[in-house]
Structures are given as C-alpha cells and as structure tokens.
N, C-alpha and C positions, 0 to 999 in steps of 0.2 A: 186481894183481887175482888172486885166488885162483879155481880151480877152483868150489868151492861158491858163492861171490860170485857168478859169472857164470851159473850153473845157475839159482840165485836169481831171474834177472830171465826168466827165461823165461817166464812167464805175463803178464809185461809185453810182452814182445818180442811175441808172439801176439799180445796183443789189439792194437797198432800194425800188425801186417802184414795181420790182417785187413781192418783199415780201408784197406789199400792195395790188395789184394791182390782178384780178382775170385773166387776160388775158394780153399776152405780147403786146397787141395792145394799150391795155389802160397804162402800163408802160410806152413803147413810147411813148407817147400821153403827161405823167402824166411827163417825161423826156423832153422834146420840150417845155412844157410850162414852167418849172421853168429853162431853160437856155436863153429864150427869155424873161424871166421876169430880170433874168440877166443882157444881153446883153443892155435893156433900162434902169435899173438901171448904167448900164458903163458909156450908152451915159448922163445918166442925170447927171451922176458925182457925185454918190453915193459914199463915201466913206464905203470900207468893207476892214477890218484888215484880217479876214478868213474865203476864197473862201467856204471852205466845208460845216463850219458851218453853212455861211447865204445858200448857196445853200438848204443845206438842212429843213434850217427852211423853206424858200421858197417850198421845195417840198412837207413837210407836210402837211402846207396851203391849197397849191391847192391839194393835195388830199384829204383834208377835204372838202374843198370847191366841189368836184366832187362826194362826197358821198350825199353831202345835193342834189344832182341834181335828 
C-alpha cells in the first residue's frame, strides 16, 4: 500500500465512522487513528494487496476498541 493509496480512502473511512460514531469529533478522531495506524504499517513494510479493505478492518477495531473505553 502506498501513502497516496491510503489518503485515497479517506473520505470513505469518514463516511463509515460517521455512521458509527455519535459525534463528528469522535469520527475524526476514529479517522486519524486508523490512517496513522496505516502510515506505520507502510513504514514497517506491511504488505497489503487492499488499501480499503485493511483500512477498514483497521477502523472497525479501533472503534471497538473506543467503545470498550
């Protein structure tokens, strides 16, 4: 997955955290974490065939992960 790849999906990613999310503060929020969960994924040399799909597995996560908080 490339850098631009993953920037790409971000207006997808939003509109998914919205629907999850009770405030567009925490969508943000719930958006920023799974593109810098990302971006260390790029640098550690994660191989990913498809951007949207791990993105997204990645965003559900941490919105699980945000609900158990």
């Amino acid at each position: 997955m490339e850098i631009e790849e993953m920037l790409a999906q971000a207006d997808y990613l939003m509109h998914i955290a919205v629907s999850k999310c009770d405030s567009w503060e925490d969508a943000q929020d719930l958006v920023q974490e799974t593109i810098l969960d990302g971006l260390h994924a790029i640098r550690k040399g994660v191989d990913i065939n498809n951007a949207r799909n791990w993105l997204c597995t990645v965003l559900n996560k941490d919105w699980q992960y945000m609900m158990k908080k």
